[in-house]
Structure formats: C-alpha cells, structure tokens
PAKEZA-479148 format. One record per residue (C-alpha): residue number from 1; z, y, x. Coordinates in pm, whole numbers. Layout:
BEGIN
<node nr="NUM" w="Z" v="Y" u="X"/>
...
This chain:
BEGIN
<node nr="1" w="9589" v="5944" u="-1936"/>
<node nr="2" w="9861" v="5731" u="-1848"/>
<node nr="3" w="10169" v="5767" u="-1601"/>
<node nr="4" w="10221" v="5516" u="-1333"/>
<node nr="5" w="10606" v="5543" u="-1218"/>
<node nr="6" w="10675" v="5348" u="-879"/>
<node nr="7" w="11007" v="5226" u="-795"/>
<node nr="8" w="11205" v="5110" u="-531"/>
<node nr="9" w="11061" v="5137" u="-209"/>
<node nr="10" w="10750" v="5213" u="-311"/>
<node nr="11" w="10871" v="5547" u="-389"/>
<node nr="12" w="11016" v="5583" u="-64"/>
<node nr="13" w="10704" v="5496" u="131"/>
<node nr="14" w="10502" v="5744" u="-97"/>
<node nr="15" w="10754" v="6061" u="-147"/>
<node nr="16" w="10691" v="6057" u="-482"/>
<node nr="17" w="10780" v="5844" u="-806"/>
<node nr="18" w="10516" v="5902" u="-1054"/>
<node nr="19" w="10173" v="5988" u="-1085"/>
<node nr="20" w="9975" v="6062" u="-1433"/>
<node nr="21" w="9609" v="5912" u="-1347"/>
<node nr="22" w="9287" v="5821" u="-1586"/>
<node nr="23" w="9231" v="5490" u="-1443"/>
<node nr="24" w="8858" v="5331" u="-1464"/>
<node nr="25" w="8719" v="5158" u="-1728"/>
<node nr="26" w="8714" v="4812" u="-1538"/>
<node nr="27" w="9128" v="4908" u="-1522"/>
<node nr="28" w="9224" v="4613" u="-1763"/>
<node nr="29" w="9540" v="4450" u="-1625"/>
<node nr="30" w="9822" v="4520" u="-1363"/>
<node nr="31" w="9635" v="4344" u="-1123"/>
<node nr="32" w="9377" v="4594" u="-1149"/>
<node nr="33" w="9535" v="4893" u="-1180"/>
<node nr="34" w="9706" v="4815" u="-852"/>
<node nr="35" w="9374" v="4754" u="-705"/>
<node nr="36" w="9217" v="5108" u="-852"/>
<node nr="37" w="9524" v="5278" u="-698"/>
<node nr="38" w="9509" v="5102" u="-354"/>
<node nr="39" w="9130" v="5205" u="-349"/>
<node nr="40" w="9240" v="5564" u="-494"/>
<node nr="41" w="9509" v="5674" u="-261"/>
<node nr="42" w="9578" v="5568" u="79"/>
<node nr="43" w="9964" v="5562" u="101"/>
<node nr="44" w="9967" v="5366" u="-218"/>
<node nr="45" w="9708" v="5097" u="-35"/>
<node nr="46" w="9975" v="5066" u="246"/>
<node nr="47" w="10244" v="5059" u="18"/>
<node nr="48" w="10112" v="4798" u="-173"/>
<node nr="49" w="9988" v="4649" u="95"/>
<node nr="50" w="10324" v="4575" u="277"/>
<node nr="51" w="10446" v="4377" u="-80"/>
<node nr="52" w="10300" v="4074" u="-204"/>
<node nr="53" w="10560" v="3992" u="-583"/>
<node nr="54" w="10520" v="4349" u="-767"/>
<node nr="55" w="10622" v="4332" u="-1099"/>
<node nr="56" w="10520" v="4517" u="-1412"/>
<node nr="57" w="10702" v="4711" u="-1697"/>
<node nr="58" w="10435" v="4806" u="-1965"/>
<node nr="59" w="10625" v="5073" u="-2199"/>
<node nr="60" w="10934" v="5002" u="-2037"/>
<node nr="61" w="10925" v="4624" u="-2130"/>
<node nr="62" w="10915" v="4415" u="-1819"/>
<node nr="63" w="10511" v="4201" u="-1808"/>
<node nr="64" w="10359" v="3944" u="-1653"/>
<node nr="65" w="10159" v="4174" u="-1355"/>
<node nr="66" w="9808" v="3990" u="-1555"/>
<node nr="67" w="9954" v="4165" u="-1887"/>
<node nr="68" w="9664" v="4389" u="-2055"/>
<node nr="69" w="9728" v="4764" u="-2002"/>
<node nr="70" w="9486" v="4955" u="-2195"/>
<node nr="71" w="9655" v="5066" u="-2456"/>
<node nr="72" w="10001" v="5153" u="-2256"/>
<node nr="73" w="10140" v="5523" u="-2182"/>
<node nr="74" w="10350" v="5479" u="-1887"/>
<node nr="75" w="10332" v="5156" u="-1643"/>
<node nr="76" w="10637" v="5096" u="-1396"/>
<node nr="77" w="10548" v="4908" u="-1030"/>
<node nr="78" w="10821" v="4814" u="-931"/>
<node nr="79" w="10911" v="4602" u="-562"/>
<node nr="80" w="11146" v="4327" u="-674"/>
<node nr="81" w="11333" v="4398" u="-321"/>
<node nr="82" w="11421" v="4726" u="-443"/>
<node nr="83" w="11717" v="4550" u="-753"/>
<node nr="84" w="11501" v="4759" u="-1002"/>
C-alpha cells in the first residue's frame, strides 16, 4: 500500500488530497504511477491531463518524476503552479 498525496490544484480539481492505492506491478517510476492513476480514476486523468511539469516528492524528499518508487510509503504530485 502506499499513499499518493496531491497538491496544489490538483487537489482542488479532485476534492480530495490523498488517496492510499496498491498500484500495479508494472508501477515502477513517477511516470508510471501517474499513468496507472490517470487510467484508474477519471478526475485524476483530467487533472493530470490539464498539467504537463508535475513534480515528485518520494518520502517527502523532492525526485526527479523518472525516480524509482517501489519501495516508497507516501508519494506527493504536486503542480509546480500551485508554490508547493
């Protein structure tokens, strides 16, 4: 299990600022947990969808969005519009 917090206006779009999911094997990165979620949940797809520079904190330390996230507890996605 692993929480997925979502800041900024990602949030806002959603009504909610975490989920606790069990991501898919094939789930290795950022990138593709934010592709398993867009395919998972529709609001998250348009959410997503609407921001092109996400960025990443694995653990609460700030990643490269390619950073390997198999092993973390809680991943942040956060829209760099949002000052988070």
């Amino acid at each position: 299990m692993m929480k997925v917090r979502y800041v900024g206006t990602i949030a806002q779009r959603i009504g909610r600022s975490e989920d606790t999911v069990s991501p898919a094997d094939s789930v290795v990165s950022g990138q593709d947990l934010i592709a398993w979620l867009r395919e998972t949940d529709d609001g998250l797809n348009f959410a997503f969808g609407l921001r092109k520079n996400l960025m990443l904190a694995v653990d609460g330390v700030v990643r490269p969005i390619s950073s390997d996230i198999r092993a973390a507890s809680q991943v942040a996605i956060i829209d760099p519009i949002s000052g988070g």
